[in-house]
mmCIF file as gemmi writes it, N, C-alpha and C atoms, coordinates in Angstrom:
data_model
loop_
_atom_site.group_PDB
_atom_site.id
_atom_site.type_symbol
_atom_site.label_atom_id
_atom_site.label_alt_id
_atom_site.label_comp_id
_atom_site.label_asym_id
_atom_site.label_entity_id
_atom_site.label_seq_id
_atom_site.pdbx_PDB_ins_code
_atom_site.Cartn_x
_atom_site.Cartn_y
_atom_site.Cartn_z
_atom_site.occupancy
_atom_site.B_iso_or_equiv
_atom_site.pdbx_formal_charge
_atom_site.auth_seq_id
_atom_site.auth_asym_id
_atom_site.pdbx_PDB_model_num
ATOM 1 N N . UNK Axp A 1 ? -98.026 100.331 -21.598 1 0 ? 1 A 1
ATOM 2 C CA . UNK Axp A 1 ? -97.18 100.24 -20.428 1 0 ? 1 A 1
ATOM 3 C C . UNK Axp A 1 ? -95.912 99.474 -20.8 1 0 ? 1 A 1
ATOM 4 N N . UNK Axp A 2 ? -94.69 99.817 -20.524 1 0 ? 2 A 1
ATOM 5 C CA . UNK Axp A 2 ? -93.601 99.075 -20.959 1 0 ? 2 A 1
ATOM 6 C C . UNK Axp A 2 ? -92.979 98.087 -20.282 1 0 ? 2 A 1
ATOM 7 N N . UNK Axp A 3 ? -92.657 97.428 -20.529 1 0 ? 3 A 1
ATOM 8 C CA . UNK Axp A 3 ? -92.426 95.83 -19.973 1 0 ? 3 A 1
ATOM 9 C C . UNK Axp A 3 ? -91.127 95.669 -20.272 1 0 ? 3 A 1
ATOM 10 N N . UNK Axp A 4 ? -90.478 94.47 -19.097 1 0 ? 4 A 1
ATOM 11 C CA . UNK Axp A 4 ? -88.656 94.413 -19.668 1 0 ? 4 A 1
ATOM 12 C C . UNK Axp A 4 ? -88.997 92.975 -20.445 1 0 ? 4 A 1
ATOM 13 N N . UNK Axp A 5 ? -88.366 93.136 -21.452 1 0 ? 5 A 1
ATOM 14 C CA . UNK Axp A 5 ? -88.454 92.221 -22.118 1 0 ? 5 A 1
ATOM 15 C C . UNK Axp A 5 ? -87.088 91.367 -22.565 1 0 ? 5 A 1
ATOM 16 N N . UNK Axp A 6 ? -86.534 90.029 -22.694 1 0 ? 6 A 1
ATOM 17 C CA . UNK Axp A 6 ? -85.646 89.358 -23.063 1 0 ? 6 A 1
ATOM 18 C C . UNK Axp A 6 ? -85.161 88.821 -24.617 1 0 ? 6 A 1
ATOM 19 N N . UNK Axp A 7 ? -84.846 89.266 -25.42 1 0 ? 7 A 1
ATOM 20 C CA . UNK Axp A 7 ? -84.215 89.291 -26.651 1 0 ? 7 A 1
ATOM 21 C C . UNK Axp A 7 ? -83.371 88.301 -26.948 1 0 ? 7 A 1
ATOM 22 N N . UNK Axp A 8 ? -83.514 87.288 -27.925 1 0 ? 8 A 1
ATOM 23 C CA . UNK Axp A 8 ? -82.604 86.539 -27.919 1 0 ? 8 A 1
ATOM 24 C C . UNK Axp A 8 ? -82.35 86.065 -29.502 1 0 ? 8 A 1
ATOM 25 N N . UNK Axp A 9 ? -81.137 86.562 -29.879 1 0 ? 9 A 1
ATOM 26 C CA . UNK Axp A 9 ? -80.934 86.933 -30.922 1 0 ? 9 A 1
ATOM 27 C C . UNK Axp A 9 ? -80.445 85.563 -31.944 1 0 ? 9 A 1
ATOM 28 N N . UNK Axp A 10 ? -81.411 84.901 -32.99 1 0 ? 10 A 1
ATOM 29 C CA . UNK Axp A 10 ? -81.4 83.653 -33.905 1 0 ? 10 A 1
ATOM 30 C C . UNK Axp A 10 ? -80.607 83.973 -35.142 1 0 ? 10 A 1
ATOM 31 N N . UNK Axp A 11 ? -80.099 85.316 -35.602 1 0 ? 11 A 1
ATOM 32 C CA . UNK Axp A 11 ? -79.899 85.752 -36.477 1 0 ? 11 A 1
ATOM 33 C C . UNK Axp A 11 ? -78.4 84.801 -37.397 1 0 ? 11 A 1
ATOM 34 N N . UNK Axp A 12 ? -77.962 84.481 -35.796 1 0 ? 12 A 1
ATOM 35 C CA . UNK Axp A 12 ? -76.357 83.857 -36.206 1 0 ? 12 A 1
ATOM 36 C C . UNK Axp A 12 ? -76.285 82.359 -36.205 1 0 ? 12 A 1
ATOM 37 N N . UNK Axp A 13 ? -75.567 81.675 -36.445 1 0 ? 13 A 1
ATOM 38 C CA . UNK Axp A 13 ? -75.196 80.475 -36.216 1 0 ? 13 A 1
ATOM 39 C C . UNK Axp A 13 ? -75.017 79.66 -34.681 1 0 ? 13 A 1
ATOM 40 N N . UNK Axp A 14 ? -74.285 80.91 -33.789 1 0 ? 14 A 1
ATOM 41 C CA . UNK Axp A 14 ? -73.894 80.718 -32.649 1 0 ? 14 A 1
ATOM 42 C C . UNK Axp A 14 ? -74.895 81.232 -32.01 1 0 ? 14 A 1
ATOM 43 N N . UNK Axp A 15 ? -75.84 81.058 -30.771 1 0 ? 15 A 1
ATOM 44 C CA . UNK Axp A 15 ? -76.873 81.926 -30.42 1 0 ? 15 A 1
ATOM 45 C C . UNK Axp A 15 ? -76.482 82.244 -28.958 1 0 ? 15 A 1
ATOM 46 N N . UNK Axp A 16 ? -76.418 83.047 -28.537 1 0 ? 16 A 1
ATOM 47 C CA . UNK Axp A 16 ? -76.359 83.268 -26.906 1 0 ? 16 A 1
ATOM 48 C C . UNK Axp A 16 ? -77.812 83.561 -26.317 1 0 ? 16 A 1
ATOM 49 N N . UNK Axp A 17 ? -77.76 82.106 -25.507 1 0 ? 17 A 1
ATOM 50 C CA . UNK Axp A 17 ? -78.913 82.108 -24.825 1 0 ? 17 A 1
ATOM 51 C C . UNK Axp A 17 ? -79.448 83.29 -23.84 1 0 ? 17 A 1
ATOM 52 N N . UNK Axp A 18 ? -78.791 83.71 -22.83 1 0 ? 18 A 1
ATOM 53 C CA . UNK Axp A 18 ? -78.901 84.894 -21.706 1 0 ? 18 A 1
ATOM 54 C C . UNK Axp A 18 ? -79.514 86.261 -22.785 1 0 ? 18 A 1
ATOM 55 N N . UNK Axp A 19 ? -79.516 86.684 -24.186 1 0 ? 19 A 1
ATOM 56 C CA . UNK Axp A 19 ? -80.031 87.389 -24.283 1 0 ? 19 A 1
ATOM 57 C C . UNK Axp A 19 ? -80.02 88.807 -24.479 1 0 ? 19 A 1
ATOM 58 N N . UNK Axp A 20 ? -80.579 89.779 -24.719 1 0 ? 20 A 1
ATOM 59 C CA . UNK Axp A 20 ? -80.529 91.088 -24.531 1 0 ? 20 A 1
ATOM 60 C C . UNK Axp A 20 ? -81.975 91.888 -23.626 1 0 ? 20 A 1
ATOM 61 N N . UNK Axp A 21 ? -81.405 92.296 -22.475 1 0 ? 21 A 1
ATOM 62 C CA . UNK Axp A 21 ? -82.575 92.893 -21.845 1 0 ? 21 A 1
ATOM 63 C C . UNK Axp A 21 ? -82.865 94.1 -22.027 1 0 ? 21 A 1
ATOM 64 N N . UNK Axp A 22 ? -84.167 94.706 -22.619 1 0 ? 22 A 1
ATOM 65 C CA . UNK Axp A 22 ? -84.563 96.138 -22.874 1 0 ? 22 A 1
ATOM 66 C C . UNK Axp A 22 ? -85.86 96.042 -22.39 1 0 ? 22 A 1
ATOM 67 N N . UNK Axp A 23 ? -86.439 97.538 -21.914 1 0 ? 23 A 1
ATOM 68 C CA . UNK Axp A 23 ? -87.526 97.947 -21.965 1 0 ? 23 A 1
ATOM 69 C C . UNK Axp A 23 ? -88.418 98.716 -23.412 1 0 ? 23 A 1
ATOM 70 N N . UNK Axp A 24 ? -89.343 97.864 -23.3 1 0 ? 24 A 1
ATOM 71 C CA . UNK Axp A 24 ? -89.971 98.323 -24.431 1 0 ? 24 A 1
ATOM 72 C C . UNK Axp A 24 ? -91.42 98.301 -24.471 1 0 ? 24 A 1
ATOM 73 N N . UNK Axp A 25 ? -92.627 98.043 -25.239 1 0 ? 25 A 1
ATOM 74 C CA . UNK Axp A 25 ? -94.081 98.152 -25.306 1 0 ? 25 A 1
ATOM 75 C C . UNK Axp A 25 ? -94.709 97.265 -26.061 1 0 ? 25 A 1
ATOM 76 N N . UNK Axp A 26 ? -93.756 96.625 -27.132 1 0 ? 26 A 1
ATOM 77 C CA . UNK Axp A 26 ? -94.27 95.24 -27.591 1 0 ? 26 A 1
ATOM 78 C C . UNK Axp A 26 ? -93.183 94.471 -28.216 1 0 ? 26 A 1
ATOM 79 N N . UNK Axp A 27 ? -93.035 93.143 -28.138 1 0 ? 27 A 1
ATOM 80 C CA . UNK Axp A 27 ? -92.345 92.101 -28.155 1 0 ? 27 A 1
ATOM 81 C C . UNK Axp A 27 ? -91.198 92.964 -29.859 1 0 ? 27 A 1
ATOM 82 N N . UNK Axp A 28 ? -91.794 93.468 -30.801 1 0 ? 28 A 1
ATOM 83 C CA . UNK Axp A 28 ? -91.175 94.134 -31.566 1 0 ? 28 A 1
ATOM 84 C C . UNK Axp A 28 ? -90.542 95.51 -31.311 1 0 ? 28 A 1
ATOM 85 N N . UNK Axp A 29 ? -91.137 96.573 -30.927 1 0 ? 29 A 1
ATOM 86 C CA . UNK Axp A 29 ? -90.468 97.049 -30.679 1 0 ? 29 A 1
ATOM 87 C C . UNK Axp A 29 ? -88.769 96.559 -29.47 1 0 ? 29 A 1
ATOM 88 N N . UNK Axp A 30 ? -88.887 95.771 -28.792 1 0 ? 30 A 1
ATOM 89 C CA . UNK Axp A 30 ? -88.026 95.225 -28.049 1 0 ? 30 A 1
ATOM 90 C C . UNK Axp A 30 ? -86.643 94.486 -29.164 1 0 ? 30 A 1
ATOM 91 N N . UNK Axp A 31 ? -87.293 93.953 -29.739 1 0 ? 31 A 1
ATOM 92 C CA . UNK Axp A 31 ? -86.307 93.263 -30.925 1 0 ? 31 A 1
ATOM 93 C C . UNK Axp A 31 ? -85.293 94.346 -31.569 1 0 ? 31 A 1
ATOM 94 N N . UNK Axp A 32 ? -86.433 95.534 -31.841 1 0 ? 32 A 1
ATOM 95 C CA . UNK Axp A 32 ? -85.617 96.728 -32.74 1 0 ? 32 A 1
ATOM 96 C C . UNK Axp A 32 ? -84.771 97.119 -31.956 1 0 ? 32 A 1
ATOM 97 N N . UNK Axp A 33 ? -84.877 97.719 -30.718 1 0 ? 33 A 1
ATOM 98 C CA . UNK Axp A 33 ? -83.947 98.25 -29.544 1 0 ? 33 A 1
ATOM 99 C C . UNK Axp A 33 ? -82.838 97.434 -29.264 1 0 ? 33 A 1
ATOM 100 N N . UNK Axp A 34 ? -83.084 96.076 -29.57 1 0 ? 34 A 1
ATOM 101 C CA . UNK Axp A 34 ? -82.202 95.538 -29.079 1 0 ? 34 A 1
ATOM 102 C C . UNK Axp A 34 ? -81.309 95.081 -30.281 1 0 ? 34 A 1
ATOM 103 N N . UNK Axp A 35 ? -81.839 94.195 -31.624 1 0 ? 35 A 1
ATOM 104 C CA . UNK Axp A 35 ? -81.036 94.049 -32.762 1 0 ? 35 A 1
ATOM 105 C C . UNK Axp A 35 ? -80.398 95.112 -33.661 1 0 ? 35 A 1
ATOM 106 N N . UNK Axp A 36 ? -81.932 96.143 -33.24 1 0 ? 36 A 1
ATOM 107 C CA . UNK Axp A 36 ? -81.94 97.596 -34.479 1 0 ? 36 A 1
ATOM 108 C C . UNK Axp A 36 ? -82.263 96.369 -36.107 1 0 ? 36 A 1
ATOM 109 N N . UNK Axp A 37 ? -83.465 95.897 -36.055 1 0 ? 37 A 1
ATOM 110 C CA . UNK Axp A 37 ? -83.651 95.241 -37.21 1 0 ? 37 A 1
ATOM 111 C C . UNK Axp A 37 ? -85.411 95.708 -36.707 1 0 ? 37 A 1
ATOM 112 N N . UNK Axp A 38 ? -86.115 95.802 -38.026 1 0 ? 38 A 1
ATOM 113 C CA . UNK Axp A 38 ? -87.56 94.981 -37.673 1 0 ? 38 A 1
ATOM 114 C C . UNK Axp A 38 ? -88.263 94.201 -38.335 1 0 ? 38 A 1
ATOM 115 N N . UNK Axp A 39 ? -88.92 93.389 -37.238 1 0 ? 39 A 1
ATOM 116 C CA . UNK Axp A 39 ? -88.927 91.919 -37.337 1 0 ? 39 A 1
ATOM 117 C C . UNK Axp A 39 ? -90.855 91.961 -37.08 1 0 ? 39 A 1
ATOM 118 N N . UNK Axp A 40 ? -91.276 91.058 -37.428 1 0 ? 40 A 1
ATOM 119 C CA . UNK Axp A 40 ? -92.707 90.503 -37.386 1 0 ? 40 A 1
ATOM 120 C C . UNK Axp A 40 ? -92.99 89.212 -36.632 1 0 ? 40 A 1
ATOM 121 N N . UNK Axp A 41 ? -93.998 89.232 -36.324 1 0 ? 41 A 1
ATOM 122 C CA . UNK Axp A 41 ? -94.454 88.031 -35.463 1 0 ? 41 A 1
ATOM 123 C C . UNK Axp A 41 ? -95.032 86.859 -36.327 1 0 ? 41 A 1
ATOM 124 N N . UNK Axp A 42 ? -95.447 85.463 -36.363 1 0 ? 42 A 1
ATOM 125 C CA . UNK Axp A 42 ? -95.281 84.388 -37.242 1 0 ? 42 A 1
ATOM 126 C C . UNK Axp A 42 ? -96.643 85.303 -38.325 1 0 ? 42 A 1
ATOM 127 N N . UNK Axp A 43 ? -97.419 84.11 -37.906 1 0 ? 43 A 1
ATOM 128 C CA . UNK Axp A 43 ? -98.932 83.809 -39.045 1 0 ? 43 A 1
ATOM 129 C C . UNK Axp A 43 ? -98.457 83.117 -40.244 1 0 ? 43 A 1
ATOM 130 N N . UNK Axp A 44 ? -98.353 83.231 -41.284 1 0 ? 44 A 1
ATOM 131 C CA . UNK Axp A 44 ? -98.109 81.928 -42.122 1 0 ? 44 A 1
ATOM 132 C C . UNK Axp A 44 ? -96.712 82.322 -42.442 1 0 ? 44 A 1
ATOM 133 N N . UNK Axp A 45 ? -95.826 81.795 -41.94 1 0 ? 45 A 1
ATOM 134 C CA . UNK Axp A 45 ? -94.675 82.184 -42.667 1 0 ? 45 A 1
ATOM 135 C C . UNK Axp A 45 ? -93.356 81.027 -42.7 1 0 ? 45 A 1
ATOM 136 N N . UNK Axp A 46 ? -94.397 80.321 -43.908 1 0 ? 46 A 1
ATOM 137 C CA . UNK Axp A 46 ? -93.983 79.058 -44.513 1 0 ? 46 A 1
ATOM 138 C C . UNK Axp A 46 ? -92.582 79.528 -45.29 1 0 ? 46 A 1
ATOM 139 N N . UNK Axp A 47 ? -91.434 78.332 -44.683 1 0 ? 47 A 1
ATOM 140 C CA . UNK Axp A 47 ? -90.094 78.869 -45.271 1 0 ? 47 A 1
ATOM 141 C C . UNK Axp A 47 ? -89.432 79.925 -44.677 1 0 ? 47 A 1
ATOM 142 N N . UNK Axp A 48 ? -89.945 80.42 -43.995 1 0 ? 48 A 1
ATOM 143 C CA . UNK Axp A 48 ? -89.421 81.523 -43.148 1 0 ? 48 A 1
ATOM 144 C C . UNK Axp A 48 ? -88.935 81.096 -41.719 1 0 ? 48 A 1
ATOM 145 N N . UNK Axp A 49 ? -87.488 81.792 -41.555 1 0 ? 49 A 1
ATOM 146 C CA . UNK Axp A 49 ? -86.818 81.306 -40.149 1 0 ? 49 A 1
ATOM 147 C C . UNK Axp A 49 ? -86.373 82.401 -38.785 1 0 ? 49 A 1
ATOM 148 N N . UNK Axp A 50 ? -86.488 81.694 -38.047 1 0 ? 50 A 1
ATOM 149 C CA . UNK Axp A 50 ? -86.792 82.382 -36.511 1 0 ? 50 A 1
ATOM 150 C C . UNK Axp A 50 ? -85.647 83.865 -36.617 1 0 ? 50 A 1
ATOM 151 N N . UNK Axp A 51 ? -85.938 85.018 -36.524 1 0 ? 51 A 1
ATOM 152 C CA . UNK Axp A 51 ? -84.498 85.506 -36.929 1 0 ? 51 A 1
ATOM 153 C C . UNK Axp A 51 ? -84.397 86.288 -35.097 1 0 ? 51 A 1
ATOM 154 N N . UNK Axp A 52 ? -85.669 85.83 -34.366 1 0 ? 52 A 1
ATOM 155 C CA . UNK Axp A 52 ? -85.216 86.506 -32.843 1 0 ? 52 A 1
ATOM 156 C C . UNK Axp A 52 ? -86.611 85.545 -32.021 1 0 ? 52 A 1
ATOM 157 N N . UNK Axp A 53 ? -86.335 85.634 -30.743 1 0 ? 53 A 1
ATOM 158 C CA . UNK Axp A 53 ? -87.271 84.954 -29.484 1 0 ? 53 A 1
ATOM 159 C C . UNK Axp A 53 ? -87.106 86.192 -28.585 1 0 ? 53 A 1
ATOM 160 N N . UNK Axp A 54 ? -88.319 86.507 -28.349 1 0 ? 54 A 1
ATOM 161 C CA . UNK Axp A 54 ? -88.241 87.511 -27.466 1 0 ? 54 A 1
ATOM 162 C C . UNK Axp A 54 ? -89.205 87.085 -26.159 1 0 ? 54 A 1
ATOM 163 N N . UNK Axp A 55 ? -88.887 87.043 -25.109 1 0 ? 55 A 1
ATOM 164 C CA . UNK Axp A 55 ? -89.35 86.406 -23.471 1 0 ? 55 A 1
ATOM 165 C C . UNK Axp A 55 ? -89.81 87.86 -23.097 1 0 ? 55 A 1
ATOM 166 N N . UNK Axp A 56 ? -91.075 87.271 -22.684 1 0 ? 56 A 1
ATOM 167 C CA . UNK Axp A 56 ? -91.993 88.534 -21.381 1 0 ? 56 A 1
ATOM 168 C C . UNK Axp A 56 ? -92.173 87.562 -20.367 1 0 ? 56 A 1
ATOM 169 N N . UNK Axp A 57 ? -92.235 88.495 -18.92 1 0 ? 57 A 1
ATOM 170 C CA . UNK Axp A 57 ? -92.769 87.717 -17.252 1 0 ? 57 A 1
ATOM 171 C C . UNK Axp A 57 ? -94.341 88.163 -17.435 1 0 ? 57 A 1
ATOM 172 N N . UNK Axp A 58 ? -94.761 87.206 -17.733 1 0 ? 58 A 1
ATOM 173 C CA . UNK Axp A 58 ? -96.105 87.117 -17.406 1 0 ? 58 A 1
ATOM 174 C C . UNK Axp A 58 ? -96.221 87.239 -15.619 1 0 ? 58 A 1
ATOM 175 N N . UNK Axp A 59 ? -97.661 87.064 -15.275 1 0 ? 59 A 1
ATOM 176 C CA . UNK Axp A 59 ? -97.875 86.753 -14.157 1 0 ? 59 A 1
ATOM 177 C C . UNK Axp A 59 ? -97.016 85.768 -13.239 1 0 ? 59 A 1
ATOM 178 N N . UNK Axp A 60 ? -97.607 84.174 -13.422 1 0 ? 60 A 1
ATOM 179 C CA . UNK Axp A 60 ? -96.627 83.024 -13.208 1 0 ? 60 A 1
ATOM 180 C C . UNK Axp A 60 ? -95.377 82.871 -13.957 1 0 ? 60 A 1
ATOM 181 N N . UNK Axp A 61 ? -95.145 83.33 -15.35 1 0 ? 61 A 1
ATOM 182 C CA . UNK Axp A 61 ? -94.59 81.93 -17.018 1 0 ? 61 A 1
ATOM 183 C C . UNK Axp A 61 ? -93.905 83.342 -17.564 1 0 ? 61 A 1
ATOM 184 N N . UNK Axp A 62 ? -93.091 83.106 -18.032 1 0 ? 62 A 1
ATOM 185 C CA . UNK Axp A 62 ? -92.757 83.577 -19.261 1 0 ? 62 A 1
ATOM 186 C C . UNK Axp A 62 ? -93.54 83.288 -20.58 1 0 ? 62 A 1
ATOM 187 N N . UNK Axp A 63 ? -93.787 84.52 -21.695 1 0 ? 63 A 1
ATOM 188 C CA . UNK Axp A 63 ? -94.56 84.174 -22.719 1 0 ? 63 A 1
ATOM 189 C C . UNK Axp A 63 ? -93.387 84.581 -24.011 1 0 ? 63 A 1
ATOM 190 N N . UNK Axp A 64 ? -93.332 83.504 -24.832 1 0 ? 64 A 1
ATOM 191 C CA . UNK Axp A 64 ? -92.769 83.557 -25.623 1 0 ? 64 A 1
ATOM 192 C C . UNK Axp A 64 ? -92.937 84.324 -27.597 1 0 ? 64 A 1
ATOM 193 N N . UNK Axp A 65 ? -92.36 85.081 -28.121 1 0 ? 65 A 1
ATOM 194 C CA . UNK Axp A 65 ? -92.696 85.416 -29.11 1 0 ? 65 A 1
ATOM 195 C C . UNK Axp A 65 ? -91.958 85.449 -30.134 1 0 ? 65 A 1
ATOM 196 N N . UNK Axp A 66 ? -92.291 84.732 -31.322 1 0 ? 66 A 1
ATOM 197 C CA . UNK Axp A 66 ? -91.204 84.351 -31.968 1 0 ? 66 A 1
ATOM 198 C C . UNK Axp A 66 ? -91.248 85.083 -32.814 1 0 ? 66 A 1
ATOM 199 N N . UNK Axp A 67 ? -90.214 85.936 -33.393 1 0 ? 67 A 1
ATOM 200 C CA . UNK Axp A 67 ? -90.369 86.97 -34.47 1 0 ? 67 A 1
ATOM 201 C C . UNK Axp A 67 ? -89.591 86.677 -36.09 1 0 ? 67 A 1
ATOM 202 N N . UNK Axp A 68 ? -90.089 87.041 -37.221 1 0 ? 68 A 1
ATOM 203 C CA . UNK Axp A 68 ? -88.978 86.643 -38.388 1 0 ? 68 A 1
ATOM 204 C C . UNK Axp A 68 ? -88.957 88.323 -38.943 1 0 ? 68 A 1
ATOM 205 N N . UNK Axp A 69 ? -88.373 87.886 -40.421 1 0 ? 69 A 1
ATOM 206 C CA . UNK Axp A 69 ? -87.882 88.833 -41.17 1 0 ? 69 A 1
ATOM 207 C C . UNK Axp A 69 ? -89.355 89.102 -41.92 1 0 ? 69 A 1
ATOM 208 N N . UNK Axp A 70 ? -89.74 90.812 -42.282 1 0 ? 70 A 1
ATOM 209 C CA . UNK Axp A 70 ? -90.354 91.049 -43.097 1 0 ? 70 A 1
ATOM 210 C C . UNK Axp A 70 ? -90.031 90.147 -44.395 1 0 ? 70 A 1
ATOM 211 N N . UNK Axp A 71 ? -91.144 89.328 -44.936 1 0 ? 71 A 1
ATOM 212 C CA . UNK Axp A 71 ? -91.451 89.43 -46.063 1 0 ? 71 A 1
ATOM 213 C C . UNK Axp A 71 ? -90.937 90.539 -47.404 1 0 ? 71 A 1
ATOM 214 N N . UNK Axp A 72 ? -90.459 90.045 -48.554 1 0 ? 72 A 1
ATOM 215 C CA . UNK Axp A 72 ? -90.482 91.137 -49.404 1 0 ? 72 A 1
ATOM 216 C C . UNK Axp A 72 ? -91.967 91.335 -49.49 1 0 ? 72 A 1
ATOM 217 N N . UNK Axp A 73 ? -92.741 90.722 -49.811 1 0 ? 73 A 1
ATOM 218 C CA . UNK Axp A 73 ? -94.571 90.829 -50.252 1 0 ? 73 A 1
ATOM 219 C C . UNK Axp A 73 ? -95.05 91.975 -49.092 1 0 ? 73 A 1
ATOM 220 N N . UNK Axp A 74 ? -95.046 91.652 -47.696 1 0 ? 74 A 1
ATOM 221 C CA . UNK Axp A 74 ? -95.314 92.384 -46.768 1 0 ? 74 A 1
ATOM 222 C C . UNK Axp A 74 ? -94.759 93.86 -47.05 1 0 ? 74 A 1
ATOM 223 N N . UNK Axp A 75 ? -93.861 93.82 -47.1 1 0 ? 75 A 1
ATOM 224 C CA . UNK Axp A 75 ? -93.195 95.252 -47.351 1 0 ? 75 A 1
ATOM 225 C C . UNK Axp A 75 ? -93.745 96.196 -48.605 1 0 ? 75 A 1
ATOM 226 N N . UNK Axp A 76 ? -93.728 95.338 -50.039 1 0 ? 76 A 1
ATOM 227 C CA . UNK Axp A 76 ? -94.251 95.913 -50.737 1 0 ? 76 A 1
ATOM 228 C C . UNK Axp A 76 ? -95.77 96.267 -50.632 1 0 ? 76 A 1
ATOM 229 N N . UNK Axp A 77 ? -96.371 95.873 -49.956 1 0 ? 77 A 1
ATOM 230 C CA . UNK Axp A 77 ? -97.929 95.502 -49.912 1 0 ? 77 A 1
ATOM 231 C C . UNK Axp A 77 ? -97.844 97.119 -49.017 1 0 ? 77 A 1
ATOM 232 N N . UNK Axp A 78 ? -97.088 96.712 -48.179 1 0 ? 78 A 1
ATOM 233 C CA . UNK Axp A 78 ? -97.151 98.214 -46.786 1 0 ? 78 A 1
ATOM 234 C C . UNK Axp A 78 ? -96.752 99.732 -47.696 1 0 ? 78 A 1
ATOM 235 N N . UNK Axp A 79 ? -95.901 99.126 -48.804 1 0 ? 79 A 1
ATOM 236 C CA . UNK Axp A 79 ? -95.147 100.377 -49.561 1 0 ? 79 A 1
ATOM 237 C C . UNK Axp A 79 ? -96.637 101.41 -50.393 1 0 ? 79 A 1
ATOM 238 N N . UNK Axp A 80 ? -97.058 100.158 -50.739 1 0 ? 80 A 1
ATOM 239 C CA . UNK Axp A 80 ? -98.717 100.626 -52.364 1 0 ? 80 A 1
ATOM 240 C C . UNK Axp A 80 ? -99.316 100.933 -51.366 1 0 ? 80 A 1
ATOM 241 N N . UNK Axp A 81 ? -99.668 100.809 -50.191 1 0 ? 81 A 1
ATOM 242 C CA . UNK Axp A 81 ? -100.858 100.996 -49.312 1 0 ? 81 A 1
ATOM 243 C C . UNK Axp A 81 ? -100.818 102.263 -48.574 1 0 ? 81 A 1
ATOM 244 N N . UNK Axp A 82 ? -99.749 102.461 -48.417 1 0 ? 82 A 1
ATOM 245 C CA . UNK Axp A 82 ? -99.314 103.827 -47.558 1 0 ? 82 A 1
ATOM 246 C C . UNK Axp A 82 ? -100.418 104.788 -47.75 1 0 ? 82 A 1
ATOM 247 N N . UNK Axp A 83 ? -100.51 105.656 -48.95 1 0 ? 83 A 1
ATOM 248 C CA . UNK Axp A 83 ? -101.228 106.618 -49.139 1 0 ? 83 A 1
ATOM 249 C C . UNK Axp A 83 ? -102.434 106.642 -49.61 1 0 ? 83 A 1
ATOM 250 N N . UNK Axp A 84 ? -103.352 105.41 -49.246 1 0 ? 84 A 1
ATOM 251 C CA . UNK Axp A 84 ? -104.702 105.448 -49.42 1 0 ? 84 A 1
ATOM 252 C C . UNK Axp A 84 ? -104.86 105.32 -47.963 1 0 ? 84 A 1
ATOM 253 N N . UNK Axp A 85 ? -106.401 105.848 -48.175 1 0 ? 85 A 1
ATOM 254 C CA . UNK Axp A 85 ? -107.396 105.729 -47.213 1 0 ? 85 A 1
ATOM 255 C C . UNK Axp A 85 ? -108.697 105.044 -47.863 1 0 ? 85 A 1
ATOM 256 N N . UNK Axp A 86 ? -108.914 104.359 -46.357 1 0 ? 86 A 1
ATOM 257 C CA . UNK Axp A 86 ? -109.845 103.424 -46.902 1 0 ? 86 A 1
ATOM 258 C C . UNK Axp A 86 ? -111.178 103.403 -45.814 1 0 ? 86 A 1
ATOM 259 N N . UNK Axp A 87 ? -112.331 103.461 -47.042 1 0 ? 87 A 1
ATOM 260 C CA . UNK Axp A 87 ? -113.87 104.197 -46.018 1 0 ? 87 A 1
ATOM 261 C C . UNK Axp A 87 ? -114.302 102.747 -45.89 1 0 ? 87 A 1
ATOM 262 N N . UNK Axp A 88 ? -115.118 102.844 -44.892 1 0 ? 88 A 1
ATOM 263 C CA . UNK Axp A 88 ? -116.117 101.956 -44.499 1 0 ? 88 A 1
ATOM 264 C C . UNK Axp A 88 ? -117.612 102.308 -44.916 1 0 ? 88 A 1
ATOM 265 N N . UNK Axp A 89 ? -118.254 101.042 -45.35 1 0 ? 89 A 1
ATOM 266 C CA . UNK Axp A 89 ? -119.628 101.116 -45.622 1 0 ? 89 A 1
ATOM 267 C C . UNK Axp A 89 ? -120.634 101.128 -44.985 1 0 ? 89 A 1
ATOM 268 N N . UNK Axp A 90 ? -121.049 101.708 -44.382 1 0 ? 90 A 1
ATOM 269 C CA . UNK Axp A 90 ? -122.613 101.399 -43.679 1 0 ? 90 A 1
ATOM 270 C C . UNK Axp A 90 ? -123.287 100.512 -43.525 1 0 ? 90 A 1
């Protein structure tokens, strides 16, 4: 279900708070629509800096999601992996 979501772009020095508003289906896709970059959500990403904040209306709150830059590792990892398939064991 698509949700309006608030974009707020870390990429620069200068940041404008107010944002970019798009509809989209997850906090990334929203980033892409709105920067045209794509971006990932944290998990360890030591040394790595905020490159967007993207705001959803929850119920009560706004929920916040902080997104960075692919990894080179990530990328390459996604590149070798592409064309396998992988079985499960019983």
């Amino acid at each position: 279900m698509a949700k309006e979501f608030r974009v707020v772009d870390y990429r620069t020095e200068l940041v404008d708070l107010t944002g970019i508003t798009v509809i989209a289906e997850t906090p990334e896709q929203a980033a892409r629509l709105a920067l045209g970059e794509d971006l990932v959500r944290g998990g360890n990403q030591k040394g790595n800096v905020v490159r967007a904040k993207v705001y959803v209306q929850g119920n009560d709150a706004f929920t916040l999601v902080k997104l960075f830059a692919k990894s080179e590792t990530q990328s390459a990892k996604r590149t070798r992996n592409a064309g396998r398939i992988r079985l499960s064991r019983p």
